[in-house]
N, C-alpha and C positions, 0 to 999 in steps of 0.2 A: 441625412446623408445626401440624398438627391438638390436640397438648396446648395449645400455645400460644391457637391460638384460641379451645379449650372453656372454657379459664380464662378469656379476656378477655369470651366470650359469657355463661360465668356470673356475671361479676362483674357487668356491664350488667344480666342479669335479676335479680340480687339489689339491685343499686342502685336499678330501677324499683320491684317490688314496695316497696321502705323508702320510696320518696316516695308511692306509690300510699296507703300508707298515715299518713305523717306529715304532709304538705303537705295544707294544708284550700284553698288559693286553686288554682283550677285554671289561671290563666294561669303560675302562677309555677309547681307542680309540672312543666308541657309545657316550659317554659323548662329546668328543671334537666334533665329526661330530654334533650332535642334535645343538650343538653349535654355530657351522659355518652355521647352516642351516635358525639356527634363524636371527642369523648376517645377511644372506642375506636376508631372507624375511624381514626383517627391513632395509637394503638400500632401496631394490625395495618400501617400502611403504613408505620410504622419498622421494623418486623418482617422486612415483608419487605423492605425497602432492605437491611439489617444482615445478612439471614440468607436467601442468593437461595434458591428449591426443588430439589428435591432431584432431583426428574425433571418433566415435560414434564403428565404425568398429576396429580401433584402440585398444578401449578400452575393447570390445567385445573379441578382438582376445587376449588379456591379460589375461582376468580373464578368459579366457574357456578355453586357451591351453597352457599357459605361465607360470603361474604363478601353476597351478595344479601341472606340474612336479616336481618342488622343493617344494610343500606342502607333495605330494605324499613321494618324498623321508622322509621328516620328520616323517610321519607314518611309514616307514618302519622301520626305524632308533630305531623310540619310542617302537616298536612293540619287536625287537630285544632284545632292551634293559630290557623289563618287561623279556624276557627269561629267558636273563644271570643272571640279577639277584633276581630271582626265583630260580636258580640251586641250588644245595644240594654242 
């Protein structure tokens, strides 16, 4: 579970960083990130439908520290988003 997730965490932070820096329009770069965020919290909950955990601790350390980070990014992401476009 945990390789699985650090691949799909690093792949999100390598997909942010290439739009952080290729996308010049900031509503459409927030759109693509919220995106890729959703994409991965839908791998990780095919994941684990596919592949249950392995102990009790396991599962525990997923949903309390794991799985938060990249939730947490999406509020930040969605939060940005109501800003930008809110602007004048």
């Amino acid at each position: 579970m945990d390789k699985f997730y650090n691949e799909t965490y690093l792949k999100l932070e390598t997909a942010i960083q290439e739009l952080e820096i290729e996308t010049d329009c900031p509503i459409k770069r927030i759109e693509a990130v919220i995106h890729h965020i959703i994409q991965s919290l839908a791998d990780l909950k095919d994941f684990v439908l596919k592949n249950d955990f392995k102990n009790m601790e396991e599962e525990i350390h997923f949903f309390k520290y794991q799985k938060p980070v990249i939730v947490s990014k999406l509020i930040y992401y969605n939060a940005i988003y109501k800003i930008e476009t809110r602007r004048p």
